[in-house]
C-alpha positions as CSV (number, residue, x, y, z in Angstrom):
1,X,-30.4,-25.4,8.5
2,X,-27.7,-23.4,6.4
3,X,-25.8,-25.1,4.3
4,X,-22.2,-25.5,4.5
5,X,-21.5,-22.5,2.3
6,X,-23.6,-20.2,4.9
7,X,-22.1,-21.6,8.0
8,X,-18.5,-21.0,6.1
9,X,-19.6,-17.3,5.4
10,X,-21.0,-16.9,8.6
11,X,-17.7,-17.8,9.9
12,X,-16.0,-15.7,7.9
13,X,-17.8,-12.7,8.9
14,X,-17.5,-12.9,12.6
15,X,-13.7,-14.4,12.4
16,X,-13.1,-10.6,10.5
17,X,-15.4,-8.8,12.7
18,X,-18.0,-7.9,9.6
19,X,-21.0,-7.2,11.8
20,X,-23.5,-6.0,9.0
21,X,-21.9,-8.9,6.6
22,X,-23.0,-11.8,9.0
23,X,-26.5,-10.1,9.9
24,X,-26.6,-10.2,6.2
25,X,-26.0,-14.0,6.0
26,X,-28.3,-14.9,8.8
27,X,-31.3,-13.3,7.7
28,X,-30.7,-15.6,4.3
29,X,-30.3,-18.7,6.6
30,X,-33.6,-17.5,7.8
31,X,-35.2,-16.9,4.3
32,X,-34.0,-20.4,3.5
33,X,-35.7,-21.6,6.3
34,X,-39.1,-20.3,5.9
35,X,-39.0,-21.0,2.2
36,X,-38.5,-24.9,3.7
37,X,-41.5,-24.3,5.8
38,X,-39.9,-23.7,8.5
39,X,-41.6,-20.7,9.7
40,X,-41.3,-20.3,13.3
41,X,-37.5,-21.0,13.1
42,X,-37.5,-18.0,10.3
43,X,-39.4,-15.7,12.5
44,X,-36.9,-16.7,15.9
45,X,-33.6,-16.0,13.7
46,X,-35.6,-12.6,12.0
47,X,-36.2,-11.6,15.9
48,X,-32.6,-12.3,16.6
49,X,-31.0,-10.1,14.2
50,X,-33.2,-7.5,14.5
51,X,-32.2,-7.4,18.5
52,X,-28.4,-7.2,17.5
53,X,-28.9,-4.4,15.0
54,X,-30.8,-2.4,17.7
55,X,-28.1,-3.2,20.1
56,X,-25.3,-2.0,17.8
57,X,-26.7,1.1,16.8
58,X,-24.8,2.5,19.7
59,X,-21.5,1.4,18.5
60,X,-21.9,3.6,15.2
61,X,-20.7,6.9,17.2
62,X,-17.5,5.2,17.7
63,X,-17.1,5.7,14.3
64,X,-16.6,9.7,13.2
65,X,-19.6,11.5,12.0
66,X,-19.9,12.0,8.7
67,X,-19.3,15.0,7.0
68,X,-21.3,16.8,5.3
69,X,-20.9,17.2,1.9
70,X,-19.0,20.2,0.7
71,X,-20.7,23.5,0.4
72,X,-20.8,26.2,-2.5
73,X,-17.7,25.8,-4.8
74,X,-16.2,23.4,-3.5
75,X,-19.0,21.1,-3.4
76,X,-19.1,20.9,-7.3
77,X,-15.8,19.7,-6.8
78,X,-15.7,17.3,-4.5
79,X,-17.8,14.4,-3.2
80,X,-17.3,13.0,0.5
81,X,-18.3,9.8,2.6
82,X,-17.7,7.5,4.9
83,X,-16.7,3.9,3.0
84,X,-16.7,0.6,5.2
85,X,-14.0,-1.3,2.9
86,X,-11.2,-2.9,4.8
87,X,-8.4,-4.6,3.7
88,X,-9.3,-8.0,4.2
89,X,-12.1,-7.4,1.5
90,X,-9.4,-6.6,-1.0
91,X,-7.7,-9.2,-3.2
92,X,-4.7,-8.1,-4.9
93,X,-0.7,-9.5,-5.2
94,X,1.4,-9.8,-2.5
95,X,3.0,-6.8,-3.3
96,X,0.3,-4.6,-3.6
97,X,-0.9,-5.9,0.3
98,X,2.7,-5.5,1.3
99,X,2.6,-1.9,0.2
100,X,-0.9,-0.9,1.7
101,X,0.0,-2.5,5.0
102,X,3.5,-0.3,4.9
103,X,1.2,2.6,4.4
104,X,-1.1,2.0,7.0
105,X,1.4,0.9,9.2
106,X,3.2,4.6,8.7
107,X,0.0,6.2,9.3
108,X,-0.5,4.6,12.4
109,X,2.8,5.4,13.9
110,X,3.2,9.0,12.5
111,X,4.0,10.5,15.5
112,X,6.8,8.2,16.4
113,X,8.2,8.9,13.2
114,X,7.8,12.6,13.2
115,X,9.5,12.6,16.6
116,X,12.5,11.1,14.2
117,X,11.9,13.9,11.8
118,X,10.2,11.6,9.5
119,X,7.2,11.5,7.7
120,X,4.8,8.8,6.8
121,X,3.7,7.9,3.1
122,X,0.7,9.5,2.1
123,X,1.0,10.7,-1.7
124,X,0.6,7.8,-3.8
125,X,0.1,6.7,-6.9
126,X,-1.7,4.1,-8.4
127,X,-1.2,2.8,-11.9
128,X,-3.5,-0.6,-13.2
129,X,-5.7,-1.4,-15.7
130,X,-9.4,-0.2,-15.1
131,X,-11.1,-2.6,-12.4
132,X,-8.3,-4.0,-10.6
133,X,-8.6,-1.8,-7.1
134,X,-7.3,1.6,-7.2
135,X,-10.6,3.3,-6.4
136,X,-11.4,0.6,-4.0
137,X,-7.8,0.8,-2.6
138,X,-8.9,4.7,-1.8
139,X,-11.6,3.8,0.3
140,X,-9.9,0.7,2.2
141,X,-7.6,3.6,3.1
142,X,-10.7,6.0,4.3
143,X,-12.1,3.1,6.5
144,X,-8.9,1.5,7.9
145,X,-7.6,5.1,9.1
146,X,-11.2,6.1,10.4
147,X,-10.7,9.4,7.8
148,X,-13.0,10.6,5.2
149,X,-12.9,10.2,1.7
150,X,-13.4,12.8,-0.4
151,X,-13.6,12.0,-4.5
152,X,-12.1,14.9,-6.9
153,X,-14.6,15.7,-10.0
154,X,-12.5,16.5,-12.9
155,X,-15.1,16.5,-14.7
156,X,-16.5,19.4,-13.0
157,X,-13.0,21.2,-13.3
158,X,-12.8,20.6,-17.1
159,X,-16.3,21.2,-18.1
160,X,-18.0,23.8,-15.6
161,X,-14.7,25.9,-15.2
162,X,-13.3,25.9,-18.3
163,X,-10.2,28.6,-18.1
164,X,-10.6,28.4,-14.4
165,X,-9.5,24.9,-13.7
166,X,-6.4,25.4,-12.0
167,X,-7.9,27.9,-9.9
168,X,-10.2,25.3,-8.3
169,X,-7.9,23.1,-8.1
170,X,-6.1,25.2,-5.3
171,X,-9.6,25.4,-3.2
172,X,-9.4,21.4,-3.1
173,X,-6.0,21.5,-1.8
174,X,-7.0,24.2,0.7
175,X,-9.4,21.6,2.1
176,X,-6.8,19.2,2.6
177,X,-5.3,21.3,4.9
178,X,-8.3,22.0,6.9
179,X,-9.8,18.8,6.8
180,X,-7.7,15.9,6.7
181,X,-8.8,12.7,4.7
182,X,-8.2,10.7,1.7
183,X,-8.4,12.8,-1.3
184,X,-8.9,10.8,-4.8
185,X,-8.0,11.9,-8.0
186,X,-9.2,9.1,-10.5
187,X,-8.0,9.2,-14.0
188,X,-6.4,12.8,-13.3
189,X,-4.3,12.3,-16.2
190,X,-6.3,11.5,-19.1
191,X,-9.6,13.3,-18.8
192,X,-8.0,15.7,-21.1
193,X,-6.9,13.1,-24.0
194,X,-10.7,11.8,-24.3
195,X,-12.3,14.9,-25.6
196,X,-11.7,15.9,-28.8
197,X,-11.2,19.7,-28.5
198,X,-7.5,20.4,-28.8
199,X,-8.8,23.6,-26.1
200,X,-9.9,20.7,-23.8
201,X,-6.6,18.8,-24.0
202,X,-4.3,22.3,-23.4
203,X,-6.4,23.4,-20.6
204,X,-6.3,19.3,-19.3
205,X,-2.6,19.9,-19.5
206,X,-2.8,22.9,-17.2
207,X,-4.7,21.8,-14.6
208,X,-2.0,18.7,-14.6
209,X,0.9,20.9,-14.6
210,X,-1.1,22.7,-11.0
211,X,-2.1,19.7,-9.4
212,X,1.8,18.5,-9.9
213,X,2.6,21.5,-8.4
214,X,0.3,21.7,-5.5
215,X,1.1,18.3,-4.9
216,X,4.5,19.1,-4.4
217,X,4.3,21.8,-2.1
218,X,1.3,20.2,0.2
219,X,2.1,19.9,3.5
220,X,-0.5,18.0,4.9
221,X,-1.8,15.8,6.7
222,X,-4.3,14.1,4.5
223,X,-3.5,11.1,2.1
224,X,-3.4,11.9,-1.8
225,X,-4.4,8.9,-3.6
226,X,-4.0,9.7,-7.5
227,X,-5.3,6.5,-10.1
228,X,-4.8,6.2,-13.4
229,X,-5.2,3.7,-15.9
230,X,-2.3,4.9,-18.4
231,X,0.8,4.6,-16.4
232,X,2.8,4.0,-20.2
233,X,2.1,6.8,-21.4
234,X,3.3,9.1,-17.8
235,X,6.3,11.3,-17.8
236,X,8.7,9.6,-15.3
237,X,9.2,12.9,-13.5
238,X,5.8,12.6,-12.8
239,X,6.8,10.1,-10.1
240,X,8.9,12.1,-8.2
241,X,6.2,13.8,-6.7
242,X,5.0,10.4,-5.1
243,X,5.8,8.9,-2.1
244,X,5.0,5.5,-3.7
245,X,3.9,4.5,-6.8
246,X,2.0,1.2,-6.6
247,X,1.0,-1.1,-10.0
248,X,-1.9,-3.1,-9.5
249,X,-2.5,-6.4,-12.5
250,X,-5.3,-8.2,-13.8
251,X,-5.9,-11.2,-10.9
252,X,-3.7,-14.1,-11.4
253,X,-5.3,-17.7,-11.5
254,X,-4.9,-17.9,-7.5
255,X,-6.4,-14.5,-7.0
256,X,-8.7,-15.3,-9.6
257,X,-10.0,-18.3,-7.8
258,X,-10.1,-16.5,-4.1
259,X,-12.6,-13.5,-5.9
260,X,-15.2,-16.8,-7.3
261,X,-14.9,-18.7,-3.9
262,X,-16.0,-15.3,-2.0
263,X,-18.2,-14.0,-4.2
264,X,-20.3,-17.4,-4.6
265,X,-20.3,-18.1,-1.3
266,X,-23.3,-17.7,-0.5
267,X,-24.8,-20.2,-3.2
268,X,-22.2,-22.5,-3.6
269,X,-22.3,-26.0,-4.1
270,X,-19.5,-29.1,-4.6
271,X,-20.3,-29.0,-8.4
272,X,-18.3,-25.9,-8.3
273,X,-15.1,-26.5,-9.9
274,X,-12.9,-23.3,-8.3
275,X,-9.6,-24.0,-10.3
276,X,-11.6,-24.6,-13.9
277,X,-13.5,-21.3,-13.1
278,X,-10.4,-19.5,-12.4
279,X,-8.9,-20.6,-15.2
280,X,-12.0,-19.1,-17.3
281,X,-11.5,-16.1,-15.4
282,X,-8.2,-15.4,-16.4
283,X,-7.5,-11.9,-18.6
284,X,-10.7,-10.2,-16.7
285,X,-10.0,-7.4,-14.1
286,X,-11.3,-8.4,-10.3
287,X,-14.6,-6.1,-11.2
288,X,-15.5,-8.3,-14.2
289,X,-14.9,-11.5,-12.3
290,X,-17.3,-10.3,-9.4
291,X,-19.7,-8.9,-11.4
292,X,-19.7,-12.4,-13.6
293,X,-20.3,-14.1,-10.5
294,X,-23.3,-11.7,-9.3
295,X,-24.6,-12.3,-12.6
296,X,-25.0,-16.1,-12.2
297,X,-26.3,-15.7,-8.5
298,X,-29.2,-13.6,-10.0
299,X,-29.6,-16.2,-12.0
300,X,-29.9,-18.7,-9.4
301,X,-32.2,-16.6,-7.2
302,X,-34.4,-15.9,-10.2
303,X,-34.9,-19.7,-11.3
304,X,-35.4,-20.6,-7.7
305,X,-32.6,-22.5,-7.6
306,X,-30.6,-22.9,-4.4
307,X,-27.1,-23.0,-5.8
308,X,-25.2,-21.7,-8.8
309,X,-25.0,-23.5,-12.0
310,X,-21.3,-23.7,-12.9
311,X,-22.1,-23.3,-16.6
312,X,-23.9,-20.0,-16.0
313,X,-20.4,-18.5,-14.4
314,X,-18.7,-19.6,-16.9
315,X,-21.5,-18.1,-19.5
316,X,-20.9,-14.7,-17.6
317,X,-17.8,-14.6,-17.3
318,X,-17.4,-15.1,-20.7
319,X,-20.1,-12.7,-21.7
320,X,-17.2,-10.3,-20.1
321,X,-14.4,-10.9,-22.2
322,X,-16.6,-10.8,-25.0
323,X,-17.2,-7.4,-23.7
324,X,-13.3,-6.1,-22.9
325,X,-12.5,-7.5,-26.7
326,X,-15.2,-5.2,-28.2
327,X,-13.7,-2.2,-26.3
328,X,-10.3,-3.2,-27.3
């Protein structure tokens, strides 16, 4: 039967109400089972999931129907969808939790605070190193306030528009009037500095100078969620426009070790030394670390092993800082 790894995951998943994520887990109980021999059992558990995915198909329209993607113009400027991220998926400082919850927790309650005259948070700013949540922190926004996301392609506005980038900028913020969401503008500051044309970079610095603008005089009510990786090098009147500005880290040993112990889950055994791992982990952003752990999970699956090999975690994850100090 599942090992105590699956039986913790499966746990997991119904304790946070993750219907798709313990189907998920089931249906590998059930693999493990008929790759025992135990085929009937397999087929009984395959039956069984199947049954509850037909059953919750219903449930879907409780959730809004998705957009479709924007037409014409805008469409080459923005991207929408429907993420299914929620906050308890997210490991980041205390802090950072802290400050989503406060924003979520303004959302919610925006009507009794505008009958205060008051307005909930919903321009924010997000400074961190790349990797470390800011895009995911976008869609765990989306899926917690049942609101679309909708992803702003400055690369479209730089490269496709060139001389007409600030013009387009104002038909994105004409959608957030008309259809609220969460609107995400990764890296809007720096696009500019990585091309080499000193054009680029002066009509980069335009198109900055309008979305500071319209960001200033939006009135709202979607949720502007702006990322970048270069908070150093921002002007500090570039925070006034904010409501908040939140700094996200490379994970810490403890955060470190809670990213290792969900990602290899699923395949873990006692030989898995957590703390040592985490320790290894340390200096790599929470994407790395993840992606280090799907790397030795593949492993496992491909040698037909039926847990990880410590030694190949610690091979990835050091085949990732190998990587980070070549970028450097």
């Amino acid at each position: 039967m599942a090992n105590a790894a699956q039986l913790t995951e499966l746990l997991r998943a119904f304790v946070r109400n993750e219907d798709d994520h313990f189907l998920s887990v089931a249906l590998q109980v059930a693999a493990a089972e008929a790759k025992r021999g135990h085929v009937k059992l397999a087929a009984q558990m395959r039956d069984l999931v199947d049954e509850a995915r037909s059953r919750s198909t219903p449930k879907q329209s409780a959730r809004p129907m998705a957009l479709a993607q924007p037409k014409g113009e805008l469409g080459e400027l923005l991207t929408a969808q429907y993420p299914q991220q929620h906050l308890t998926n997210m490991v980041v400082s205390e802090s950072v939790q802290q400050r989503l919850e406060r924003v979520l927790k303004e959302q919610r309650h925006h009507q009794r605070l505008a009958g205060h005259g008051l307005e909930p948070r919903r321009k924010l700013l997000l400074v961190g190193p790349p990797g470390t949540g800011k895009t995911l922190t976008a869609s765990v926004l989306a899926t917690e306030l049942r609101l679309p996301l909708f992803v702003a392609r400055f690369d479209s506005l730089i490269t496709k528009f060139m001389g007409e980038s600030a013009s387009k900028l104002r038909l994105v913020f004409d959608a957030l009037k008309t259809t609220r969401g969460v609107y995400l503008f990764d890296e809007f500051d720096s696009l500019g500095l990585q091309r080499g044309s000193q054009h680029d970079v002066a009509e980069m610095r335009r198109t900055l100078n309008m979305f500071l603008q319209l960001i200033e005089q939006d009135r709202s009510d979607s949720l502007i969620v702006a990322a970048t990786n270069h908070g150093a090098s921002l002007d500090g009147a570039l925070f006034r426009r904010f409501d908040d500005v939140i700094r996200y880290e490379l994970p810490d040993e403890r955060q470190a070790e809670v990213l290792l112990r969900n990602s290899l889950a699923l395949l873990a055994d006692a030989r898995l030394d957590y703390p040592e791992l985490a320790r290894k982990a340390l200096g790599l952003s929470h994407s790395d670390i993840v992606k280090a752990a799907a790397d030795a999970m593949k492993d496992a699956v491909l040698g037909g092993d039926e847990s990880v090999d410590p030694e190949r975690v610690i091979l990835h994850l050091g085949e990732r800082a190998s990587g980070q100090l070549h970028l450097a």
